[in-house]
MDTraj code that builds the backbone (N, CA, C; nanometers):
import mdtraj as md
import numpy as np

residues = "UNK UNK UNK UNK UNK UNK UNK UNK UNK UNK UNK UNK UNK UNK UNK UNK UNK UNK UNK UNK UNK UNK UNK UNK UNK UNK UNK UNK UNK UNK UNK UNK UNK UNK UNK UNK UNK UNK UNK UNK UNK UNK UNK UNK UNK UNK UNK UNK UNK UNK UNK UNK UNK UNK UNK UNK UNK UNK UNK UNK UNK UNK UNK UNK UNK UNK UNK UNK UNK UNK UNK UNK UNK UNK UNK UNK UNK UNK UNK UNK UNK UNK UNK UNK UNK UNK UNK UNK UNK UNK UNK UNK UNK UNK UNK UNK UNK UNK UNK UNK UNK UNK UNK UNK UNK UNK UNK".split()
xyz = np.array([
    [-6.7657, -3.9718, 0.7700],
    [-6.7289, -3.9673, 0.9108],
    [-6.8174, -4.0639, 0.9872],
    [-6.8454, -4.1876, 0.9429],
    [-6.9200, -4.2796, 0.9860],
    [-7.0578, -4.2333, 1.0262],
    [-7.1223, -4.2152, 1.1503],
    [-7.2530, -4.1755, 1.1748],
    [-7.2585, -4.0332, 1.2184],
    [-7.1268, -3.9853, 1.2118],
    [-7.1189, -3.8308, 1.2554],
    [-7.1483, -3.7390, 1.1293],
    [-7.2353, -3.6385, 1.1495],
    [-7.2679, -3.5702, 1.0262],
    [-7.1322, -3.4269, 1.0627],
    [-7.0401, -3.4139, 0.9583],
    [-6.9541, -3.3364, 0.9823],
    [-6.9985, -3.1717, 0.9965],
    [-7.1263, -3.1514, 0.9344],
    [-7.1614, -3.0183, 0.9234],
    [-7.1781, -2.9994, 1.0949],
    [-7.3032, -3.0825, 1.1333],
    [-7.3400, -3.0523, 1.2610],
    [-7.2429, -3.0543, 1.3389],
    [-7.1359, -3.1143, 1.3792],
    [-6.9895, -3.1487, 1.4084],
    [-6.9056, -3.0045, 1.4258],
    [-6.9162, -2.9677, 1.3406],
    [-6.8140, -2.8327, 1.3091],
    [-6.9199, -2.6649, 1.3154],
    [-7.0158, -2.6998, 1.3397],
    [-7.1283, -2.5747, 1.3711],
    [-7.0852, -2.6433, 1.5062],
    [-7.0987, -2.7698, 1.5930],
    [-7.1062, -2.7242, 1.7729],
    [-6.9863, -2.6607, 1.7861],
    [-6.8484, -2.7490, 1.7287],
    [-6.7305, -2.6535, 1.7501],
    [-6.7279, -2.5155, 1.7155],
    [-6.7784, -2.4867, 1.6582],
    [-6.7230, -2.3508, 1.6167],
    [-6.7761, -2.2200, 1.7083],
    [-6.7693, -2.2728, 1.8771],
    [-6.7927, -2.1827, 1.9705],
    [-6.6934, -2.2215, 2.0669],
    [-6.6331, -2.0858, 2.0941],
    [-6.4912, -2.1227, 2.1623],
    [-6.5675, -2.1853, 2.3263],
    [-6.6453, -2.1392, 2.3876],
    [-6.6991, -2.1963, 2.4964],
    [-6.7010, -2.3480, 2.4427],
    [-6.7947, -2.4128, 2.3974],
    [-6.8190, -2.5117, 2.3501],
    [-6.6835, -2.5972, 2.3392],
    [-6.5339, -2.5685, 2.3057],
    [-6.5008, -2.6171, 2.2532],
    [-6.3900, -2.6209, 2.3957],
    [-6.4256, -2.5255, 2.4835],
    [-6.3895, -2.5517, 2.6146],
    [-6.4329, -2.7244, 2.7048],
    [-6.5559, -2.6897, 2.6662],
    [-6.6367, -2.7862, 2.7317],
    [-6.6192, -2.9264, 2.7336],
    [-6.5854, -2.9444, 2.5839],
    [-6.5282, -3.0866, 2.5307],
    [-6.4178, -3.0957, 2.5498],
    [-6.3695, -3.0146, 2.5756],
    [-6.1992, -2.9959, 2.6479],
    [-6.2166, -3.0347, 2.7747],
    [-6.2901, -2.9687, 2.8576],
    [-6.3034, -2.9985, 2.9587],
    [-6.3155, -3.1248, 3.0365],
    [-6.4147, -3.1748, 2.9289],
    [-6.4555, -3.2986, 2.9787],
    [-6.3982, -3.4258, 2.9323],
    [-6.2946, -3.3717, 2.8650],
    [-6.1711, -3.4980, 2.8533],
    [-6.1263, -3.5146, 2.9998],
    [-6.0947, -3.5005, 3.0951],
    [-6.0399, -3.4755, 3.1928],
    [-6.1153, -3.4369, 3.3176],
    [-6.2369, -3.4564, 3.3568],
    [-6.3151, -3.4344, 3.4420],
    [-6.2689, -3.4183, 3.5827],
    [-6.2053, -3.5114, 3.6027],
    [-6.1440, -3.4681, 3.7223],
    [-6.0279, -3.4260, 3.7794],
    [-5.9778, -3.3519, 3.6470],
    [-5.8855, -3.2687, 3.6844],
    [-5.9513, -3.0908, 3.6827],
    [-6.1011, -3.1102, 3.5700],
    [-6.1245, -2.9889, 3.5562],
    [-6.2751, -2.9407, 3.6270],
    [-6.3209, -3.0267, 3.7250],
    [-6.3975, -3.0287, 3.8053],
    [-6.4225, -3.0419, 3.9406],
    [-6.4299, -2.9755, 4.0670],
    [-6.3956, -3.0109, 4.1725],
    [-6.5061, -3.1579, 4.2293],
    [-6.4644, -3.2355, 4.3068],
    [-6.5106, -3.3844, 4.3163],
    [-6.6110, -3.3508, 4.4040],
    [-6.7526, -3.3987, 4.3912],
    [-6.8051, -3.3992, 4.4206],
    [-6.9067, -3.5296, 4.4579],
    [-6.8481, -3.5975, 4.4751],
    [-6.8857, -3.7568, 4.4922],
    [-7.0130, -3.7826, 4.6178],
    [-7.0389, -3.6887, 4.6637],
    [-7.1169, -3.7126, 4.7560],
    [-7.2828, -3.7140, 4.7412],
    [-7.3141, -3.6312, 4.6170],
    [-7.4264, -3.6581, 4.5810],
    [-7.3933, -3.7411, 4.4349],
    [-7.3029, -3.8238, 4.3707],
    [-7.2820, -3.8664, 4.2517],
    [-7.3461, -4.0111, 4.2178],
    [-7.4232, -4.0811, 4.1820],
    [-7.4839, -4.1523, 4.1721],
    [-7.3339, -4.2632, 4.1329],
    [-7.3158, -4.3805, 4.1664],
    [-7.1929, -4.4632, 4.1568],
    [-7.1668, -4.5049, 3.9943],
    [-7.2908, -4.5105, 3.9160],
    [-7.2191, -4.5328, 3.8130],
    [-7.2060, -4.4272, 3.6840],
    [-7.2350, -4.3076, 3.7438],
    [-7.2269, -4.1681, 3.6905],
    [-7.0393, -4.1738, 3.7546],
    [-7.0301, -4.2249, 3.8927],
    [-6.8776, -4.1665, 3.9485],
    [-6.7765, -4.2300, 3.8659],
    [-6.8318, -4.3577, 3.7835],
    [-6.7407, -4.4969, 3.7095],
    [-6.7389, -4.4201, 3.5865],
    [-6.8400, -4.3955, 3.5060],
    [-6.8478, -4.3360, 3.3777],
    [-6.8310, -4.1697, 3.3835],
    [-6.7902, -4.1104, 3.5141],
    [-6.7231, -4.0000, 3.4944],
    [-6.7558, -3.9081, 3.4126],
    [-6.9214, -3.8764, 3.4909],
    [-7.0329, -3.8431, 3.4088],
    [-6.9899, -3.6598, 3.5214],
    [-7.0325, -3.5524, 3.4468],
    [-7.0205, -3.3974, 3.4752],
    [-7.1661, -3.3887, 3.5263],
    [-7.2058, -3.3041, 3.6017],
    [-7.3645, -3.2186, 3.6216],
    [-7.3396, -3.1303, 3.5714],
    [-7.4506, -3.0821, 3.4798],
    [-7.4635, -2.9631, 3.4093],
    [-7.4674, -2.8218, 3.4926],
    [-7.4826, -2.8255, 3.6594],
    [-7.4352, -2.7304, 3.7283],
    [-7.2684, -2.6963, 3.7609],
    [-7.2272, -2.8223, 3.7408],
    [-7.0645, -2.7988, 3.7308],
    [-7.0363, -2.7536, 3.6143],
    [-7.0600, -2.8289, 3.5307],
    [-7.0156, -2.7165, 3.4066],
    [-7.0773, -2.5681, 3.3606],
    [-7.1926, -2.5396, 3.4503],
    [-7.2579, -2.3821, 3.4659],
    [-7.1588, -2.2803, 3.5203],
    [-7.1121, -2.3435, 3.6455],
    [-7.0559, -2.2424, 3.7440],
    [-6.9025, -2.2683, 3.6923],
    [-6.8254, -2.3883, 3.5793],
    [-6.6867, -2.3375, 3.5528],
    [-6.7102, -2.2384, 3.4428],
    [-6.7867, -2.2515, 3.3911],
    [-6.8182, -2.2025, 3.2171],
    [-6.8674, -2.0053, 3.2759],
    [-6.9169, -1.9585, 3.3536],
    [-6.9707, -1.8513, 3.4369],
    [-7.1203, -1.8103, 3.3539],
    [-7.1824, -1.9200, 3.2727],
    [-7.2751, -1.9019, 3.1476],
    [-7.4319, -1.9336, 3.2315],
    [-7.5202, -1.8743, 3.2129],
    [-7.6528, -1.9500, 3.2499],
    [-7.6888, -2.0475, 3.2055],
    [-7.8058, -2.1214, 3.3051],
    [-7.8251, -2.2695, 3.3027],
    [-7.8606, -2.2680, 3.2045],
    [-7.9490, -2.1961, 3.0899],
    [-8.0180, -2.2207, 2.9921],
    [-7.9074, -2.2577, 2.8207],
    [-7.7847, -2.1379, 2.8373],
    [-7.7195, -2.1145, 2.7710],
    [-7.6136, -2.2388, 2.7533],
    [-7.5933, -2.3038, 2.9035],
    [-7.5081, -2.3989, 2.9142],
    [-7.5962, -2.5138, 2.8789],
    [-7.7130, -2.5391, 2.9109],
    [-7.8075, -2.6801, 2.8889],
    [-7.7808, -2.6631, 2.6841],
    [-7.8194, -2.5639, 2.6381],
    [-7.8407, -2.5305, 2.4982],
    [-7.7035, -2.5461, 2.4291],
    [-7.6159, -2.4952, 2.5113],
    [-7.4636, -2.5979, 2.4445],
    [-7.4252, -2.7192, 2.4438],
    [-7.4737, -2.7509, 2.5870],
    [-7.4447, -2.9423, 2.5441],
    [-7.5196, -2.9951, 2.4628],
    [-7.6410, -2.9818, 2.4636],
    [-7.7673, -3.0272, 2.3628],
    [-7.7229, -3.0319, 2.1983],
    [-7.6564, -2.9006, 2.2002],
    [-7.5822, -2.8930, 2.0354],
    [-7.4780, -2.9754, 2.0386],
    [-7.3821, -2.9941, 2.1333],
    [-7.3000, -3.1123, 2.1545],
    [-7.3314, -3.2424, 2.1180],
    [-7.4297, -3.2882, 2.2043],
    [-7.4697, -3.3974, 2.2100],
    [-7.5613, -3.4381, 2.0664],
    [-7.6303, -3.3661, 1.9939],
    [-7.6991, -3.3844, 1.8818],
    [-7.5544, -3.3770, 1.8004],
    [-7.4673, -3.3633, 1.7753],
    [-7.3553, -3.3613, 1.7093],
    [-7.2651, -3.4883, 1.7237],
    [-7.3235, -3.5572, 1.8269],
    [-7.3112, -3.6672, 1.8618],
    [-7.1519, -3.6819, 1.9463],
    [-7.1011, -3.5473, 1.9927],
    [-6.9972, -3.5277, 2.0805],
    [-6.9757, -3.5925, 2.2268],
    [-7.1219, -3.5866, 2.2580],
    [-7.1310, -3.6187, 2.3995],
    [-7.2413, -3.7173, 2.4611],
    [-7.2530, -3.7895, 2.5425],
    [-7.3373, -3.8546, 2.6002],
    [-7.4058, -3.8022, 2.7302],
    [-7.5323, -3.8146, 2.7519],
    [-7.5681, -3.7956, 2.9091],
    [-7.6624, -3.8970, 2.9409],
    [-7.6756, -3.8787, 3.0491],
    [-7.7393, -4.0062, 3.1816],
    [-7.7928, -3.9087, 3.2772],
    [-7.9672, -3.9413, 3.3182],
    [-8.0374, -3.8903, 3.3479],
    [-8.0235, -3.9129, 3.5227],
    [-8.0067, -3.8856, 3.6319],
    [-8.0687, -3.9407, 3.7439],
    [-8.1052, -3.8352, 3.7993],
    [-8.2517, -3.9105, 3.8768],
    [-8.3204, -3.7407, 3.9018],
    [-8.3449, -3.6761, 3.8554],
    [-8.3076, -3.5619, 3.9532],
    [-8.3589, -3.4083, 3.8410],
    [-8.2004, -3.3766, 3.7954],
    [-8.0768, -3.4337, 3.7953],
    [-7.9624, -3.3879, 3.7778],
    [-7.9763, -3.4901, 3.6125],
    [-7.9030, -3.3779, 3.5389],
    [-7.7976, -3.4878, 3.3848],
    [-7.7001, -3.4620, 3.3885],
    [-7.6059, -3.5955, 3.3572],
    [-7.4752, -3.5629, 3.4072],
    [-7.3836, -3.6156, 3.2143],
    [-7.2933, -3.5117, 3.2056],
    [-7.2673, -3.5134, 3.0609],
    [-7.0985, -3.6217, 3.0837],
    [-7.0789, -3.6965, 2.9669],
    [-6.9786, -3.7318, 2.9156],
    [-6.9070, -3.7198, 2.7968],
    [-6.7776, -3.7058, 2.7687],
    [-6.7406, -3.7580, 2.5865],
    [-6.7889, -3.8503, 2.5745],
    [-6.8330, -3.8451, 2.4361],
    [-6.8391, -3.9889, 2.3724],
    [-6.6843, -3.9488, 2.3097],
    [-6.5991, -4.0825, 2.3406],
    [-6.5055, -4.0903, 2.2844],
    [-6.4486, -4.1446, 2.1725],
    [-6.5512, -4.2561, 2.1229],
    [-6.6158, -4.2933, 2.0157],
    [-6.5859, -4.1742, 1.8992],
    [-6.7103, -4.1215, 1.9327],
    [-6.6974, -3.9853, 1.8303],
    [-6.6231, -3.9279, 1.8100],
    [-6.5109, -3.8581, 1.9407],
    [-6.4158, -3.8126, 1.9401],
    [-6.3055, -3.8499, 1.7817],
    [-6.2462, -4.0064, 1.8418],
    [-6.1678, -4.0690, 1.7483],
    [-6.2321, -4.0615, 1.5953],
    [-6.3727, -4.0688, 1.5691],
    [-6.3980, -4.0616, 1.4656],
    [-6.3429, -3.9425, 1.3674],
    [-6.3899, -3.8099, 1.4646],
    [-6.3777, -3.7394, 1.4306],
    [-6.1911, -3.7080, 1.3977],
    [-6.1331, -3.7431, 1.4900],
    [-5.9932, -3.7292, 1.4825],
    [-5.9643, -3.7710, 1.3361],
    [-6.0050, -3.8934, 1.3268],
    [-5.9823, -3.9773, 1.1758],
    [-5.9896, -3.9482, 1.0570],
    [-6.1671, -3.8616, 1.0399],
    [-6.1863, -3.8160, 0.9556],
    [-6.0811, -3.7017, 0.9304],
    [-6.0684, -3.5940, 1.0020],
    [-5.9776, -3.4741, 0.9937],
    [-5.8346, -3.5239, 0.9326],
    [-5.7861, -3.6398, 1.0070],
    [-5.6532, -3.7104, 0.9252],
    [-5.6873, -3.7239, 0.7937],
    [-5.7748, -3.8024, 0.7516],
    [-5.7575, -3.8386, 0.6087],
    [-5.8352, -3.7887, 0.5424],
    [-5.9526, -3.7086, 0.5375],
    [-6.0148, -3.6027, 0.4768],
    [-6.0100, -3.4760, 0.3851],
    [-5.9013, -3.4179, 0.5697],
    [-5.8766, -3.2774, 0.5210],
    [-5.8122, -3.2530, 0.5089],
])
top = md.Topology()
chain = top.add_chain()
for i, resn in enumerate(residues, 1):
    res = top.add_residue(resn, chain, resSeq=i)
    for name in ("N", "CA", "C"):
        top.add_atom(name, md.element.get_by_symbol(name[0]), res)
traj = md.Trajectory(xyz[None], top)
């Protein structure tokens, strides 16, 4: 699966929250209300999430929700970008397709 390790891959999925999340964030702004006013401009271009938006859709604590993307992102699902005290999460879509690929001809 190229640089994706499939184990770690399929341990983040295998939490239905989690698997919300990456759902979610296919589509950010359909599944996030816009908040552009504190959004840093190239967080608004790369259509980057705050981990408080995805707290308060998910109804999960900050800790629980920071500790899911983290498994995300070490799974190499997702990307984030630091500004401030805010991180704001993306797909890697990259990975995504990888992963799509592998599952085609794999499994």
């Amino acid at each position: 699966m190229g640089e994706l390790d499939p184990v770690l891959v399929f341990k983040a999925l295998s939490n239905e929250t989690r698997l919300h999340m990456l759902a979610w964030l296919k589509e950010p702004e359909e599944n996030f209300p816009k908040k552009e006013a504190h959004l840093p401009h190239e967080v608004n271009e790369k259509r980057g999430v705050c981990v408080g938006d995805i707290q308060e859709k998910s109804k999960l604590s900050q800790s629980t929700v920071s500790n899911y993307l983290s498994m995300l992102q070490k799974a190499g699902l997702l990307e984030s970008e630091r500004y401030g005290q805010w991180t704001y999460y993306r797909r890697n879509e990259e990975a995504v397709q990888q992963l799509s690929k592998f599952i085609e001809t794999e499994l």
